[in-house]
C-alpha positions in Angstrom: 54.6 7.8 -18.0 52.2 9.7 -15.5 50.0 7.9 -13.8 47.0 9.1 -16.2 48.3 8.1 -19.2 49.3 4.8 -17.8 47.0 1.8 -19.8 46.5 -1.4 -18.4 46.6 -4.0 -21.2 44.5 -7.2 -21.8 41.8 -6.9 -18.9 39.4 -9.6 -18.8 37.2 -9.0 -15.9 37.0 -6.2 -13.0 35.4 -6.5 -9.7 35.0 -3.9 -7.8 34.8 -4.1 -3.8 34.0 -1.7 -0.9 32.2 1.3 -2.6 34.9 1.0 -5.3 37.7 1.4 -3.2 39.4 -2.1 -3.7 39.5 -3.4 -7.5 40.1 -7.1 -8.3 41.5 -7.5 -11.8 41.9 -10.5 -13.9 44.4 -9.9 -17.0 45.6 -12.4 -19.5 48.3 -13.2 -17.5 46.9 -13.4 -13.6 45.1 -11.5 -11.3 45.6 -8.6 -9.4 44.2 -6.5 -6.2 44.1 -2.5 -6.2 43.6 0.2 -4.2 41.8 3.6 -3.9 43.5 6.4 -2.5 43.8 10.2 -3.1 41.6 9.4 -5.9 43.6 7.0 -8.0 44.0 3.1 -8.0 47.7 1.7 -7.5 48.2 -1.6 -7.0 48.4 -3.6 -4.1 48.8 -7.8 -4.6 50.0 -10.1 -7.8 49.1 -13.4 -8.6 51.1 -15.1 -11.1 51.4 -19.1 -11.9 48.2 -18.8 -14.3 48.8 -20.9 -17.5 46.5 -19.1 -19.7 43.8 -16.3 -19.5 42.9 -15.4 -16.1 39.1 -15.2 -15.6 36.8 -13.7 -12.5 33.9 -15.9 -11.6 31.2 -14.3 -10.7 29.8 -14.7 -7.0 33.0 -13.7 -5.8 32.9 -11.2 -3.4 35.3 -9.6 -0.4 36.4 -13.0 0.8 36.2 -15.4 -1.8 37.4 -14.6 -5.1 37.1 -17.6 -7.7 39.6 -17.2 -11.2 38.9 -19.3 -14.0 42.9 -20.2 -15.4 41.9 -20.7 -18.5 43.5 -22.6 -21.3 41.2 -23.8 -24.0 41.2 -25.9 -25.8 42.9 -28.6 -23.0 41.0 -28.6 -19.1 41.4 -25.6 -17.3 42.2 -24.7 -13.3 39.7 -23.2 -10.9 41.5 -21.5 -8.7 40.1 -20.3 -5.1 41.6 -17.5 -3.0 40.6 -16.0 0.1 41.0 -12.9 2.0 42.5 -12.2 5.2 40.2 -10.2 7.9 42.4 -6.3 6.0 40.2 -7.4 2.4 43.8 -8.5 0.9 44.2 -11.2 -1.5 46.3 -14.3 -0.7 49.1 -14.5 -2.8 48.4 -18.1 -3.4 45.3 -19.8 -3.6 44.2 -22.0 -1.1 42.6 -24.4 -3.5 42.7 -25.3 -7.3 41.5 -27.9 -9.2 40.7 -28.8 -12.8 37.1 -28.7 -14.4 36.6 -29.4 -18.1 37.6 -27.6 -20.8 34.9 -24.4 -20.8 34.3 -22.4 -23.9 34.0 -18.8 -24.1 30.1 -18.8 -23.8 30.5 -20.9 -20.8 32.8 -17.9 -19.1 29.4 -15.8 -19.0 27.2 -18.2 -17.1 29.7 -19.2 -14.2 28.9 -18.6 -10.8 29.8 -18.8 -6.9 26.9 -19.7 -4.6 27.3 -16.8 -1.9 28.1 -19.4 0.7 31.3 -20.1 -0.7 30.0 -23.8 -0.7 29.3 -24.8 -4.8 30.8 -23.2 -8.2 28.3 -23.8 -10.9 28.8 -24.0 -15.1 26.9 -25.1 -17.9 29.2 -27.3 -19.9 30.4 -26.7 -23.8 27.4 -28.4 -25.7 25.1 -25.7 -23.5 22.6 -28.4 -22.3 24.9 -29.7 -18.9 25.0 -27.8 -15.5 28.2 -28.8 -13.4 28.3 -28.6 -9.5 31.8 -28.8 -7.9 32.1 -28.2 -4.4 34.8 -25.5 -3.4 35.4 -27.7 -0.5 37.7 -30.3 -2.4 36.6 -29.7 -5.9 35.1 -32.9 -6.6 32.0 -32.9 -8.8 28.9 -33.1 -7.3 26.5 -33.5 -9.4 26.1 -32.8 -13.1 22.2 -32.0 -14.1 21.0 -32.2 -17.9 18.5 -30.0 -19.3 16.6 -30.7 -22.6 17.9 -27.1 -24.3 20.7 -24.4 -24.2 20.8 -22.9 -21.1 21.7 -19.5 -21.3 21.3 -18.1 -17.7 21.8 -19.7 -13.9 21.3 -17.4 -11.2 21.4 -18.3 -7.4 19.3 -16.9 -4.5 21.4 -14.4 -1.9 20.7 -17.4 0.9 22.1 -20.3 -1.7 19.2 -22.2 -1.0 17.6 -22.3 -4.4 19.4 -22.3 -8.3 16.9 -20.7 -11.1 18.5 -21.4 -14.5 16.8 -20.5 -17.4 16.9 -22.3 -20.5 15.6 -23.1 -24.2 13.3 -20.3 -26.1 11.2 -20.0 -22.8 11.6 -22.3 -19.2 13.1 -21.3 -15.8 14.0 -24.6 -13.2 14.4 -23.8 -9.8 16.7 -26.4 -8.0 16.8 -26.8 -4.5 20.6 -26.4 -4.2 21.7 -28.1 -0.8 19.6 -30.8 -2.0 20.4 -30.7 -5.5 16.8 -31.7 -6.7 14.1 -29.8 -9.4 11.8 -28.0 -7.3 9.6 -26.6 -9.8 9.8 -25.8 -13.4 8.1 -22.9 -15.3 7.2 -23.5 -19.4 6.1 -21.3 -22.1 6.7 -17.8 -20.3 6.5 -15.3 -22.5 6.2 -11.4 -21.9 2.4 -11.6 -23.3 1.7 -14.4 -20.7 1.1 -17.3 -22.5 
């Protein structure tokens, strides 16, 4: 088929590098890099050796990209790749290790902290915050909140963690330290 009537099946997540001119893919079965040029994408690096549906994290970025391999209902594999100084993808990555078994609401509130030093995610029941280090993927800490959390969000320096949870609290974590800084209740958009 032509190239525009080409359609790329079972896409999960897309993120897009460089002013949109270098496209990571995840797709059920691995994850992929592509390219711009003449004004259409071809595709430039494959990574296979995922087990089930291959997820982005988000927080990756041009030199660390984080994909969830995951295979619910058993644990699944984090796995960590990095880029070489041209923005392309190793084939291999150069760490994976096994978290618990996510859900599919836990696939939204996943994240990288910008330093490329934590990967963050709220467990199944919705009320437990995982830390892992990317370093060796040992977990660092797990932190319990008293309702669903439904948003975590770090700072561009990775110094602080906001998540926001229940009908109406945000906790801000000091993140190197790993410790509740401050915690705002009852925000509503009437200010009470």
């Amino acid at each position: 088929l032509p190239p525009q009537q080409q359609r790329i099946q079972g896409v999960t997540s897309v993120l897009p590098l460089g002013d949109g001119k270098q496209l990571w893919m995840a797709q059920n079965n691995g994850l992929s890099q592509w390219g711009e040029q003449d004004g259409a994408y071809e595709q430039r690096v494959v990574v296979g050796g995922f087990d089930g549906e291959c997820h982005l994290v988000k927080g990756s970025n041009e030199r660390l990209v984080a994909a969830l391999d995951y295979t619910y209902p058993k644990s699944s594999r984090l796995m960590v790749f990095q880029a070489n100084e041209s923005g392309v993808l190793s084939e291999q990555p150069t760490r994976t290790f096994t978290i618990t078994s996510p859900s599919t609401q836990d696939l939204e509130t996943m994240i990288l902290t910008p330093d490329g030093k934590y990967f963050i995610y709220n467990e199944w029941n919705l009320r437990l915050l995982n830390v892992y280090s990317l370093e060796d993927g040992s977990l660092v800490k797990t932190l319990d909140f008293p309702s669903s959390i439904s948003s975590i969000e770090v700072t561009g320096d990775s110094r602080q963690l906001l998540v926001y949870h229940g009908p109406d609290s945000i906790t801000l974590f000091d993140l190197p330290m790993l410790e509740k800084v401050n915690e705002l209740k009852h925000m509503t958009r009437y200010g009470g």
